[in-house]
N, C-alpha and C positions, 0 to 999 in steps of 0.2 A: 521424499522431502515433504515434508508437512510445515505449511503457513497455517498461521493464524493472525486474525487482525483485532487489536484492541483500541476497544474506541476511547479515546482521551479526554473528549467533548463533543459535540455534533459537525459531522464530518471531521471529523480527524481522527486517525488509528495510527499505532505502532504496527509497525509489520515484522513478526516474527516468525522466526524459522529454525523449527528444531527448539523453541523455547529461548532462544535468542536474538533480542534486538537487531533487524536488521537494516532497518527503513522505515520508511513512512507511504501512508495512503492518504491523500486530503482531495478535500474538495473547493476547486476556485470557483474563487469568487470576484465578479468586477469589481471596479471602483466604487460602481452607485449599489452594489450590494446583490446583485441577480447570481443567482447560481449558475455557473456550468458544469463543464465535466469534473474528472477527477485523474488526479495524477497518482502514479505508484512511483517512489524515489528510493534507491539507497544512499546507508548514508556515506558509504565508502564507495568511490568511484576507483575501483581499482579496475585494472585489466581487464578486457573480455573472456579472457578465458579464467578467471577465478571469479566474476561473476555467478550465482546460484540460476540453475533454468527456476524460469525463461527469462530472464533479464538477457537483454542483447545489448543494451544500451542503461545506463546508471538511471535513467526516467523516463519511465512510458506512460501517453495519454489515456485516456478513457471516456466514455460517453455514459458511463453507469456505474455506482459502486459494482452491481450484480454482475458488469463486465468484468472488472478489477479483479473479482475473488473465485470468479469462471477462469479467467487466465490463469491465475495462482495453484489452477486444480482442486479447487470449488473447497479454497480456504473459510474457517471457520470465523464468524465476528464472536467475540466475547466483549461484553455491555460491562460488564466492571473489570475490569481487567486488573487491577493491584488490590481489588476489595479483602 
């Protein structure tokens, strides 16, 4: 399986897999505006076992994009993505 993450605007990416739309990667943000982590989502919560590895759960947390795309199996960012 091959991801890739395209970035949409600063912190946010499409997550794709196989060249198709699968989810998303963003990065929260509080109220008053401070960054934290980042989360990886798809966009279909279907069952676990038709979930794509590693997805165990429809959203998992992160402390670094560089964790996000380490989990993914050291998926690729692309900086214009529909250019």
């Amino acid at each position: 399986m091959t991801y890739e993450l395209h970035r949409l605007a600063p912190g946010s990416y499409d997550l794709l897999l196989n060249g198709s739309i699968i989810g998303s990667v963003v990065q929260e943000i509080t109220p008053s505006g401070h960054k934290k982590g980042w989360s990886a989502e798809l966009l279909d919560d279907s069952s676990p076992e038709r979930r794509p590895s590693p997805f165990i759960a429809a959203e998992h947390p992160f402390q670094s994009l560089d964790a996000v795309t380490a989990w993914l199996g050291g998926a690729a960012i692309v900086e214009s993505a529909y250019a």
